[in-house]
N, C-alpha and C positions, 0 to 999 in steps of 0.2 A: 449455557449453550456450549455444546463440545464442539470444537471445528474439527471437520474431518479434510482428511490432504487436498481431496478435491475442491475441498470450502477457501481455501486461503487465497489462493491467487483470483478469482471471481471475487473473493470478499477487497481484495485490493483496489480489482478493477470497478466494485460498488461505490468505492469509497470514491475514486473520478470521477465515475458518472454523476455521483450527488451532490461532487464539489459545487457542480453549477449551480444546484437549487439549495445545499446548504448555505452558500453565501447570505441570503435572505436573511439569517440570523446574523445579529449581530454578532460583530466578532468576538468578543466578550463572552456569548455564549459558545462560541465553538473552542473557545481556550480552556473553558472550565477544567474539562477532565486534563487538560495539557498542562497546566500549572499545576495543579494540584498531584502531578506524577510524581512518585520518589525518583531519583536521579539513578538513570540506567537502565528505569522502564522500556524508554522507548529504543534503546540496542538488544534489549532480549525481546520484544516483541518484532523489529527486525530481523536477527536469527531468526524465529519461529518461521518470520514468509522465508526468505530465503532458505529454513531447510526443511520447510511445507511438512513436519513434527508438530502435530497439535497436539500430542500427550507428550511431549519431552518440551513442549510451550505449556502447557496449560495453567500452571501457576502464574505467567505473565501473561495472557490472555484472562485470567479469573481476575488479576488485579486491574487492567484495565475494565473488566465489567462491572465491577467494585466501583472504581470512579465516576465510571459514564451511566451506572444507575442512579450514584449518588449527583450528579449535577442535571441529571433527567428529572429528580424528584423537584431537585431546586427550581426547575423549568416549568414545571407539571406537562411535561412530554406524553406523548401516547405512548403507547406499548410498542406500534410500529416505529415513533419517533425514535423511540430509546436505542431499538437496532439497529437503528439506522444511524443511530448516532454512535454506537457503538461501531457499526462497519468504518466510520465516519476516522473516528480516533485511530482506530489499526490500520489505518492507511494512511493516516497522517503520522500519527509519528515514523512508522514504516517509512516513508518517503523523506522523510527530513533527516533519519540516518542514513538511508541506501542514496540520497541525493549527493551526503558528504562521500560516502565511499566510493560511488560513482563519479564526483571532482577529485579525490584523490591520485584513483588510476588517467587520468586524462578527458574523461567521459563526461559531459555537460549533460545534465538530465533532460537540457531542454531538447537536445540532437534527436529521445526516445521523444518527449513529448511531441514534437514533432513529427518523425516518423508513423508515428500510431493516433496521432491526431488528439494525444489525451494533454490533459493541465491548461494552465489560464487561459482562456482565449480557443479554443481551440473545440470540435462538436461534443467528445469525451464520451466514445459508444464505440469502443474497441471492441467490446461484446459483440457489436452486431457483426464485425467483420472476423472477428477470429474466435472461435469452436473454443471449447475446453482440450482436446486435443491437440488445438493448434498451437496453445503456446507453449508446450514442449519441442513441438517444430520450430519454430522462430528461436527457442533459446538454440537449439541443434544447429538453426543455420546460422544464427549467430559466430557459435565456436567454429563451424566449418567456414566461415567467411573467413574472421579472425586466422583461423590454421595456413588457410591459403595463401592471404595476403603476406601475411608470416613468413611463408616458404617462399611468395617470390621474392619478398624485399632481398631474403638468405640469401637468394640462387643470384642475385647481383653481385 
């Protein structure tokens, strides 16, 4: 499966929506492909969403389908399960490295989770409120927020 630029950030926001009803499986089964990753996997398939490149990803998006067929077979998963399982993985590791990047700069993932109603506890159907369109808007108003608060903190 090729992801095209418009596939990655909805494959992201898949990967939340199903958090709630992958939990069903055991945990064991949703680590499969996550243990079994070569070390670094999961920083080049972060790149990949963050620079929404599915052909300058696709070697590490192939290696994660690689896994999550091979631990689907283990399962005997359907065919929908396996995509889903696969959505499942590129969003999970995705979010376990942009979780650390985002603690880095000061940023608790939870403040987004939050915000946009997604991760544990929470209804995880940001789809229904925000367009494909819209979350180029929201990262825009993001940096426009950022820019401004920016410039007042300066102009003190």
């Amino acid at each position: 499966m090729v992801l095209s630029r418009r596939f990655l950030i909805p494959a992201a926001v898949c990967a939340l929506l199903m958090a709630g009803q992958a939990q069903a499986r055991p945990p064991e089964a949703l680590a499969c492909a996550l243990q079994a990753a070569p070390a670094g996997l999961d920083a080049r398939v972060a790149e990949v969403i963050v620079s929404r490149d599915d052909e300058r990803g696709k070697p590490a998006l192939d290696e994660v389908r690689a896994l999550t067929d091979a631990c689907a077979e283990d399962q005997f998963l359907t065919p929908r399960q396996r995509d889903a399982y696969y959505i499942y993985v590129i969003g999970r590791m995705g979010r376990d490295v942009l979780d650390a990047r985002l603690a880095a700069v000061g940023l608790p993932s939870a403040v987004i989770d939050r915000a946009l109603d997604i991760g544990p506890g929470n209804a995880n159907n940001p789809a229904a409120k925000v367009t494909q369109g819209g979350w180029g808007l929201i990262t825009a108003w993001i940096i426009a927020t950022a820019n401004m608060f920016d410039g007042l903190r300066d102009l003190d």
